[in-house]
N, C-alpha and C positions, 0 to 999 in steps of 0.2 A: 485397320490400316489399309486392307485392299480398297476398300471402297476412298478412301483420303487420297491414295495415288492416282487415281484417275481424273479427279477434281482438278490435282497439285498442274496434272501434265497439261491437263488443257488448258488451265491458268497460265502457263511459260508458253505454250503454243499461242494464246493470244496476244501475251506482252510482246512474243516476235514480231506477230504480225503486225501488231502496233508499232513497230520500232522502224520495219521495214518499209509502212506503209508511209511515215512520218518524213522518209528520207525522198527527198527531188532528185531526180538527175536528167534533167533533158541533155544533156548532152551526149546522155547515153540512151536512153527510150524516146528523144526525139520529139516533137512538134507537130503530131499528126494534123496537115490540113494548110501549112504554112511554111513558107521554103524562105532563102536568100536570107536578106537582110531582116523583114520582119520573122523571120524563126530566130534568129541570133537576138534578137530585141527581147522577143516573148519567152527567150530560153531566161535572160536576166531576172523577168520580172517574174518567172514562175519559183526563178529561184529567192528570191528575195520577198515574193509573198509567203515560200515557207518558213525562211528565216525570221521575218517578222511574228507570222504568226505562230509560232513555236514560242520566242521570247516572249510575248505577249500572255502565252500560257502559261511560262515560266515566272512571271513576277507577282508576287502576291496581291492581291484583289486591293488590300491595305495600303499596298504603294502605289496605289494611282495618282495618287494624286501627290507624290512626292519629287519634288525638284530640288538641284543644288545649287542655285540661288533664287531670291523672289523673279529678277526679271529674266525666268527663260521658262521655258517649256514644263510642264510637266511628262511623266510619264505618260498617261494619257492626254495627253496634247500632242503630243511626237507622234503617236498612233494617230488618232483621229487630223492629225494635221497630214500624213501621208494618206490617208483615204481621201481626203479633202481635195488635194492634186490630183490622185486617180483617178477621183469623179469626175473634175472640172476641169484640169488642162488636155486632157485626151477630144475636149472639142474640135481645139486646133486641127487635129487628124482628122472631121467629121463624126466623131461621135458627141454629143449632145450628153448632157446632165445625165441622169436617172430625175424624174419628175418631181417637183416640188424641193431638189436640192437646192439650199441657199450656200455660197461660198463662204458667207460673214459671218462669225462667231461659231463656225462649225466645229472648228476644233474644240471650242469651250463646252459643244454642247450635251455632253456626257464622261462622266471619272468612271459606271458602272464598268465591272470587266468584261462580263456576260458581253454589252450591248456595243463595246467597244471591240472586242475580239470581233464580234459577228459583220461590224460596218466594216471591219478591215479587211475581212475576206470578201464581202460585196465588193469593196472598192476595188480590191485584185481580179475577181471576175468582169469587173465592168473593166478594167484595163484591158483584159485578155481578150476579150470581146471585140475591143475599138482595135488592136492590133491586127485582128484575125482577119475583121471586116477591112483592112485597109485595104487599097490594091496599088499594087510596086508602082505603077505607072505614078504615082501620085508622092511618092516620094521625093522625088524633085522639084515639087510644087513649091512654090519662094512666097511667102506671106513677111510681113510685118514683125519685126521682134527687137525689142527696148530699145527702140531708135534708127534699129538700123534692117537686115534683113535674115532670113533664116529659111531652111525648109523643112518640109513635114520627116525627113531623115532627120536633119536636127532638133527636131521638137523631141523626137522620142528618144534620141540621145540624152537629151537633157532632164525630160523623166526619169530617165532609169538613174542618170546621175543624181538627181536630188533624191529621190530615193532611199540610193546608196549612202547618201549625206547621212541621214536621217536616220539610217539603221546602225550607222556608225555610233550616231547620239545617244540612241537607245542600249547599245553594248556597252556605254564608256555607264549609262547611265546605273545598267544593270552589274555591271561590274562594282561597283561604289557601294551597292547597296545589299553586297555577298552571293549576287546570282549568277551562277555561269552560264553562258547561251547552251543553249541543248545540246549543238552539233559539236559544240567545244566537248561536250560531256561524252557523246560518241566516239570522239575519236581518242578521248582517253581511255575511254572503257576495252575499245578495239585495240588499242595497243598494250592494254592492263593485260585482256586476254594471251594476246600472242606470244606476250613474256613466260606466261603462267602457262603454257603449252610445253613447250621446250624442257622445262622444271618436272612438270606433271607424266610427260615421256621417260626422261632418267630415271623416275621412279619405278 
C-alpha cells in the first residue's frame, strides 16, 4: 500500500498538470512580444487553436470521416479545411505558404487523426508567426478584396471570423455525435466541484 500511494499522488499531480497546462488564457498571461491590435488578434487565435485542438483530440479517430449529410464537410475536412486558411490566407498579411503547400484538395488530403491534429497545430503556429511578424504600420494597408477593398486589419478580422465559423461547425458537429467539447467538460467539472465543497464542509 505505501509504495501504491506514491505512484497514485504523482498520477493526479500529472493529470493537474495536464489539465492546467491544456487551459489558454491570453487575456490573462498576455502576448509576449506583441501589443495593440495584433495581440487582441493573436489572443483570438491562441485561443481558438486550443479550442480546436482539444475537440479534435476529443473525437474518436473512427469519426473522421463522418458527416451529417453527403454534401458537407466532414470532420476532418473542417480541421484540415481551417489549417488550409491558416496556411494560405495569412499571405495577404506577407507571410507566404510553408513550401510545397497546394491550396486545392488540401482539405481532402488526410481522414488520419494523428496527421490531422499535428497539420492543425502547424497551421496555428504558422498563423501566430505571420501575426507576430506583422508591423502595425501596415495595418492600414488597403489591397484588393471580392471586388471591392479591404485592409490588412480586415484580413485578419476575417480570419479569425472564419475560423470561429468553422469551430462552431465542428461543436454542432461533435455534439451530434455524443461528444462534449473539453472546456464544456471543465467547467462542469469546476462547478461539480464547488457544489461538492460546501456539502463536504457541513460534514
Amino acid at each position: 500500500m505505501k509504495r501504491i500511494l506514491p505512484v497514485l499522488w504523482l498520477f493526479v499531480l500529472t493529470l493537474a498538470t495536464f489539465r492546467v497546462a491544456a487551459q489558454v488564457n491570453p487575456y490573462k498571461d498576455g502576448t509576449p512580444g506583441v501589443k495593440g491590435y495584433r495581440s487582441e488578434v493573436l489572443a483570438e487565435v491562441m485561443i481558438q487553436e486550443d479550442k480546436f485542438s482539444r475537440l479534435a483530440e476529443a473525437v474518436p479517430a473512427e469519426k473522421y470521416t463522418w458527416r451529417p449529410a453527403p454534401d458537407v464537410r466532414s470532420f476532418a475536412e473542417v480541421f484540415m479545411h481551417v489549417a488550409a486558411a491558416n496556411f494560405n490566407l495569412y499571405k495577404l498579411v506577407g507571410t507566404p505558404p510553408p513550401t510545397g503547400f497546394a491550396v486545392k484538395d488540401f482539405e481532402k488530403s488526410s481522414t488520419d487523426k494523428t496527421r490531422v491534429i499535428a497539420t492543425l497545430k502547424d497551421s496555428f503556429a504558422h498563423a501566430k508567426k505571420a501575426i507576430t511578424a506583422m508591423s502595425d504600420a501596415d495595418l492600414e494597408k488597403s489591397l484588393d478584396w471580392f471586388g471591392g477593398k479591404n485592409t490588412e486589419r480586415g484580413i485578419l478580422l476575417f480570419i479569425v471570423r472564419h475560423a470561429a465559423e468553422h469551430l462552431g461547425q465542428a461543436i454542432a458537429y461533435a455534439r451530434f455525435i455524443g461528444v462534449t467539447p473539453p472546456w464544456t467538460e471543465d467547467a462542469q467539472k469546476k462547478a461539480a466541484e464547488k457544489k461538492e465543497a460546501p456539502e463536504k464542509e457541513k460534514q
